[in-house]
C-alpha positions in Angstrom: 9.8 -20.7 -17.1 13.4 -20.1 -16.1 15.9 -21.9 -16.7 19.8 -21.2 -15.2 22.3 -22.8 -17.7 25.9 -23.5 -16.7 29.0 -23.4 -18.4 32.3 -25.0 -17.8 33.8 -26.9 -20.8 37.1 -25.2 -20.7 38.3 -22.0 -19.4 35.3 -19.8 -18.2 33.3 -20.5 -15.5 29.7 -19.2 -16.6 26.2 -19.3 -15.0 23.3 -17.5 -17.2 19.1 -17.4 -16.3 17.1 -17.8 -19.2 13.2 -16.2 -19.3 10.7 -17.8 -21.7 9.5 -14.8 -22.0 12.3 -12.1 -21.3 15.4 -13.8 -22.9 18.4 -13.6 -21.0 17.7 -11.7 -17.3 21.0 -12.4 -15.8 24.4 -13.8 -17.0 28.2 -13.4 -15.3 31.3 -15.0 -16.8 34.7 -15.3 -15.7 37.6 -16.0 -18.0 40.5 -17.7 -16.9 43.1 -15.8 -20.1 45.3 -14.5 -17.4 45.6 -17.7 -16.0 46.6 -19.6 -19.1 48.2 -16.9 -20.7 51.7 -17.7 -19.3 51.1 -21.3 -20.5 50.4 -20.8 -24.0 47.8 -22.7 -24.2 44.8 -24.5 -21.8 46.1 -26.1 -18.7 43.1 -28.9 -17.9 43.9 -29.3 -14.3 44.5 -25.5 -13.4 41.0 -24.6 -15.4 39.2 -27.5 -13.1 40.8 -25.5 -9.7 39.9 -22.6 -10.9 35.8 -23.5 -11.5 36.3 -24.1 -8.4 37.4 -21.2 -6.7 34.8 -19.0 -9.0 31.1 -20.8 -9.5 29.5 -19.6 -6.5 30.6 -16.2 -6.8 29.8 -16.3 -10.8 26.3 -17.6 -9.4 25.7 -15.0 -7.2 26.4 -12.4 -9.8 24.3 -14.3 -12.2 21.6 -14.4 -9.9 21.6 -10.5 -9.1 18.1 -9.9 -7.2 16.9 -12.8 -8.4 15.9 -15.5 -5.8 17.7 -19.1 -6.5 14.3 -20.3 -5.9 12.5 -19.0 -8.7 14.6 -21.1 -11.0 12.5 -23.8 -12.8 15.3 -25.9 -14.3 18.8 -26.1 -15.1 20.8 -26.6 -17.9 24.5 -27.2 -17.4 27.4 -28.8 -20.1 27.7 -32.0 -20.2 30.5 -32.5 -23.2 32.1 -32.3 -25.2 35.0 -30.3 -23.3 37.9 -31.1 -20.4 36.5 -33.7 -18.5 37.9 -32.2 -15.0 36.2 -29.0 -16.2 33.2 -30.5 -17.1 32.9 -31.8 -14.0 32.9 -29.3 -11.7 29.9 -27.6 -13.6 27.9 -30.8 -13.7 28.4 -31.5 -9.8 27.5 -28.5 -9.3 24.3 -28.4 -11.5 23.2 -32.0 -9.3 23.6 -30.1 -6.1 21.4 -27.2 -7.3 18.9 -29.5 -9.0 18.8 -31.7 -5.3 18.7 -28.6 -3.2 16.0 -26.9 -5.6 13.9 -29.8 -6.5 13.9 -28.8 -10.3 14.8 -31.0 -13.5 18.3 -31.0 -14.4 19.2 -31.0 -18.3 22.8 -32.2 -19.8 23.4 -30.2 -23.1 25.9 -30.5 -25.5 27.8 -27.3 -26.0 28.0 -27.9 -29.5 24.5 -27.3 -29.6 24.7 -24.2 -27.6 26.8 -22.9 -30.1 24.6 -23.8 -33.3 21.5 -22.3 -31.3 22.9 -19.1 -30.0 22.3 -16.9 -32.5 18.7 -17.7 -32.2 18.4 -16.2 -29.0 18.8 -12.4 -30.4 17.3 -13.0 -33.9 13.8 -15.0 -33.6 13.7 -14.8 -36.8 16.0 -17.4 -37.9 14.4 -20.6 -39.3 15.5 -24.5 -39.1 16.5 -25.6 -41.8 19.9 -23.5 -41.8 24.0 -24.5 -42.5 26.0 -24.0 -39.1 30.0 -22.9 -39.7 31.1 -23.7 -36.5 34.5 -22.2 -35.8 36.6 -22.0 -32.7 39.7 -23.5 -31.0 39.0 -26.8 -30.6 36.3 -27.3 -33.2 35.6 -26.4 -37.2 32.6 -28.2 -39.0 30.2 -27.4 -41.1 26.4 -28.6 -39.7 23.6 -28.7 -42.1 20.5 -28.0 -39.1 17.8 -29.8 -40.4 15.4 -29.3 -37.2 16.3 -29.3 -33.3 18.3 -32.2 -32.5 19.0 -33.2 -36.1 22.5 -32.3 -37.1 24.4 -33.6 -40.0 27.8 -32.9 -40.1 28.7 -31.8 -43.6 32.4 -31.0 -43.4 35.2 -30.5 -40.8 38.9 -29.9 -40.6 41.0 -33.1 -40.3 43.4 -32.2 -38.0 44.0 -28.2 -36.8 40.5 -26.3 -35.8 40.7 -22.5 -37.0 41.2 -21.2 -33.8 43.9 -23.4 -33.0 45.5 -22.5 -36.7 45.1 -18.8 -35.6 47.2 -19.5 -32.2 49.6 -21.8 -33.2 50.7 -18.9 -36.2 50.4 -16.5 -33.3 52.9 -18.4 -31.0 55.2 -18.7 -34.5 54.6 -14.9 -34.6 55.3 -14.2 -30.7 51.9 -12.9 -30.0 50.1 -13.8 -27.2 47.7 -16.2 -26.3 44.8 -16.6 -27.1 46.6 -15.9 -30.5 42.7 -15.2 -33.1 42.3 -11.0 -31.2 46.1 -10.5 -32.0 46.5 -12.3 -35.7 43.2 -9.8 -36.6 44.9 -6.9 -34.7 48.5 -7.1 -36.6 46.7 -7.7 -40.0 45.3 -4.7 -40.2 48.2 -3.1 -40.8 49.4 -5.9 -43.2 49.0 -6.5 -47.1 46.7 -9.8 -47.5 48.4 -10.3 -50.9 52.2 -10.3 -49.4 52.7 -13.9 -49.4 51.0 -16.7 -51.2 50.1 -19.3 -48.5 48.5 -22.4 -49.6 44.8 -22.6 -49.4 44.1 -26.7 -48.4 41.1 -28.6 -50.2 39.8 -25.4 -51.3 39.2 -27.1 -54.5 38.3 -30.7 -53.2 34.9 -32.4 -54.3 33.3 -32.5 -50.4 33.0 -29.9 -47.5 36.2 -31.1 -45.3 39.1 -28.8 -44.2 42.6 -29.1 -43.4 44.6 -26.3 -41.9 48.2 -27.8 -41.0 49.4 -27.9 -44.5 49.0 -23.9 -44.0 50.1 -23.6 -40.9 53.6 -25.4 -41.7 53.8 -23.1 -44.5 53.6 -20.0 -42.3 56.3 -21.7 -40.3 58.7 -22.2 -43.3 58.5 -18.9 -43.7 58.9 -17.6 -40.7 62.2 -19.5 -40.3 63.5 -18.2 -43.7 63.2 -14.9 -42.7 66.4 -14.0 -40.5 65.0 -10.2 -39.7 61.4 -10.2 -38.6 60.3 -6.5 -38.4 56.5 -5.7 -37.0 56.2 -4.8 -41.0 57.0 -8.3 -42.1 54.6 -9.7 -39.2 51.6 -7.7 -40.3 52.2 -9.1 -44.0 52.2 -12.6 -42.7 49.3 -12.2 -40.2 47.0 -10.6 -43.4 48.0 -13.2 -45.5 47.4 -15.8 -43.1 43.9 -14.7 -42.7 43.1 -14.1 -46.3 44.0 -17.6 -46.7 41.5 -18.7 -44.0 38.9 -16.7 -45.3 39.3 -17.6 -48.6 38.9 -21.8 -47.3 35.6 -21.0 -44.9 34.3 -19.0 -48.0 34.5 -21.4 -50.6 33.3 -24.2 -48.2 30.1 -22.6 -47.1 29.1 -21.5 -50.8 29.7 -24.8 -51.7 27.3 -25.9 -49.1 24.9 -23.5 -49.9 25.1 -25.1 -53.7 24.8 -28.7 -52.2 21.9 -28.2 -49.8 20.3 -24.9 -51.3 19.9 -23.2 -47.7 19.1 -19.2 -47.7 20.4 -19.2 -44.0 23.8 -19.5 -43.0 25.0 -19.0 -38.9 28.8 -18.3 -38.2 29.2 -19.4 -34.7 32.4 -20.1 -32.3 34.7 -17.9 -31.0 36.0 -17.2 -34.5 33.0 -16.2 -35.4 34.1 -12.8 -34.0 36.8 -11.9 -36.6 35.6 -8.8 -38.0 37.4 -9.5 -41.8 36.1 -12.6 -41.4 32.2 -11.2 -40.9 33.3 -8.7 -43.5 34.2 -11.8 -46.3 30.7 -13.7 -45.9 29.3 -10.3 -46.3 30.6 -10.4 -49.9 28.7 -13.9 -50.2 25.7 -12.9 -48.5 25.4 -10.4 -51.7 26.5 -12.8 -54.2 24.6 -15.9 -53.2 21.3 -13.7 -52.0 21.7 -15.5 -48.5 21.3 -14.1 -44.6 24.1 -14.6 -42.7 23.7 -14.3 -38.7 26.6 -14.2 -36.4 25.7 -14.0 -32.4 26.6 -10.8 -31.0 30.2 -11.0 -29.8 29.7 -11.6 -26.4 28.3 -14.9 -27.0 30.7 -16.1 -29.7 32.8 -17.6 -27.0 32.1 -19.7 -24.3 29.3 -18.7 -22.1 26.0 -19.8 -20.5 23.5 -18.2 -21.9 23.6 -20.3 -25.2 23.3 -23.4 -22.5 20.2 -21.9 -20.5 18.8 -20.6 -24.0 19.1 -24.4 -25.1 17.7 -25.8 -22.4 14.6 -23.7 -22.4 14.2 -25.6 -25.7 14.0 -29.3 -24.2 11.6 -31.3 -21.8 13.6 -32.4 -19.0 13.4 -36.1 -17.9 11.0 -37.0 -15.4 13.4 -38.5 -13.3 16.4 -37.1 -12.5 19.1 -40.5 -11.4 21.7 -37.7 -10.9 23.9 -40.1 -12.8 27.2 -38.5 -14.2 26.4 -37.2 -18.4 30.0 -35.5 -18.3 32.0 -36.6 -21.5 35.1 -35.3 -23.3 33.7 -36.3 -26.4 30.0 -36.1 -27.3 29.3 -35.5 -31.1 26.7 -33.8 -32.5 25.3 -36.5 -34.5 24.7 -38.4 -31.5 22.2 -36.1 -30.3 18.3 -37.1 -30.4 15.7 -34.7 -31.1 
């Protein structure tokens, strides 16, 4: 069975084939960065042109020698993402699926994320706790089987990623801001300044990051001579302080629920001090801790063509449109 996966919920355009039995036999990605870069930030209606412009030719590298017809199924993003974006990728999922005769499959990229990891380690066992981290997301998941999600915790306003670039931007790094924080900190002291760490202590699971966030900001402003030295300290302590938040909140939710498996996924997932804190924990606690390999901590397809392998199709295929900005996990049916 082979199933091609599509991914479009934001700013790369990604098509991935899926073997039952091989894994993964061909994937292509483009990223829009350089696109965005100038912006700061995602622009929704450039990302949409730009899906455009790219699918067929990220298909074709996808694809490789591979024959289009060969393809059982496909598995595209349906939400939660930019609609315009998600859009494009469903459209043209339907026009494959029509052309091919094969199933089509809407999956939430939530899910992708939560699932890729599973893909290069088989060994990984539902029940598990998710930490789901990227730019526009930060929860906590308590994966009790396939398509039984509880959402445990999550930040109430900024997502980690989003912390990580809007520090950036105060910093004048560029965007996407996570790579360049983790960069500068390297050469910083994590103990230099004593930023707040939010509802570290609190009785439940939840985050909130723009408490710390303004407090990099006061500073910033009360410092009338940045020098590259001064930026490093910030950017250490700044992730220190993350850390020390996502730390406390998973072994708290290895205490509440008594998992053995944890999965760091998202594209923040791919902070290296980060890996290197729940390493500590993973000693401490006796717990595994998987991360997907970096490649896949981002957006991409072959989580979406690795989920889809996972799920029986409909029979009938209305072509209706599944594309939603929102889509949470808990509305997902197993």
């Amino acid at each position: 069975m082979k199933t091609l996966g599509i991914e479009t919920s934001c700013d790369e355009t990604a098509i991935a084939i899926y073997d039952s039995k091989k894994g993964i036999i061909g994937e292509s990605i483009y990223s829009q960065i350089d696109i965005h870069a100038k912006y700061g930030g995602v622009v929704p209606e450039l990302a949409s042109r730009d899906h455009c412009v790219k699918i067929v030719d990220v298909l074709k590298d996808a694809l490789g020698d591979l024959s289009i017809k060969k393809i059982d199924q496909i598995a595209y993003t349906s939400g939660p993402g930019l609609l315009g974006a998600l859009l494009i990728g469903e459209s043209f999922a339907q026009g494959l699926s029509t052309a091919l005769d094969v199933p089509l499959i809407p999956i939430n990229h939530l899910e992708g994320h939560l699932m890729s990891p599973m893909m290069e380690f088989p060994e990984i066992k539902m029940p598990f706790i998710c930490l789901l981290v990227s730019g526009g997301h930060s929860m906590i998941v308590d994966v009790k089987d396939k398509g039984q999600y509880e959402i445990i915790g999550q930040s109430q306003d900024d997502a980690v990623g989003e912390a990580f670039d809007k520090v950036a931007k105060l910093l004048d790094l560029p965007y996407p801001g996570g790579p360049y924080i983790e960069r500068l900190a390297l050469e910083g002291k994590s103990d230099a300044f004593n930023f707040p760490r939010p509802m570290i202590n609190s009785d439940d699971l939840n985050m909130s990051l723009s408490g710390l966030k303004t407090s990099v900001l006061y500073t910033v402003q009360k410092i009338p001579n940045m020098t590259e030295e001064i930026k490093s300290d910030i950017a250490a302590s700044f992730q220190q302080a993350i850390s020390d938040v996502l730390v406390a909140k998973i072994k708290k939710s290895i205490e509440t629920t008594g998992r053995k498996e944890v999965i760091i996924a998202g594209g923040v997932a791919a902070n290296k001090f980060l890996r290197s804190e729940f390493k500590k924990l993973e000693e401490s606690l006796n717990v595994k801790v998987y991360y997907p390999g970096l490649k896949y901590c981002g957006d991409n397809a072959a989580m979406i063509a690795f989920v889809g392998s996972m799920m029986k199709p409909s029979i009938e295929n209305d072509r209706s449109s599944n594309a939603r900005a929102r889509w949470p996990l808990d509305e997902l049916k197993a």
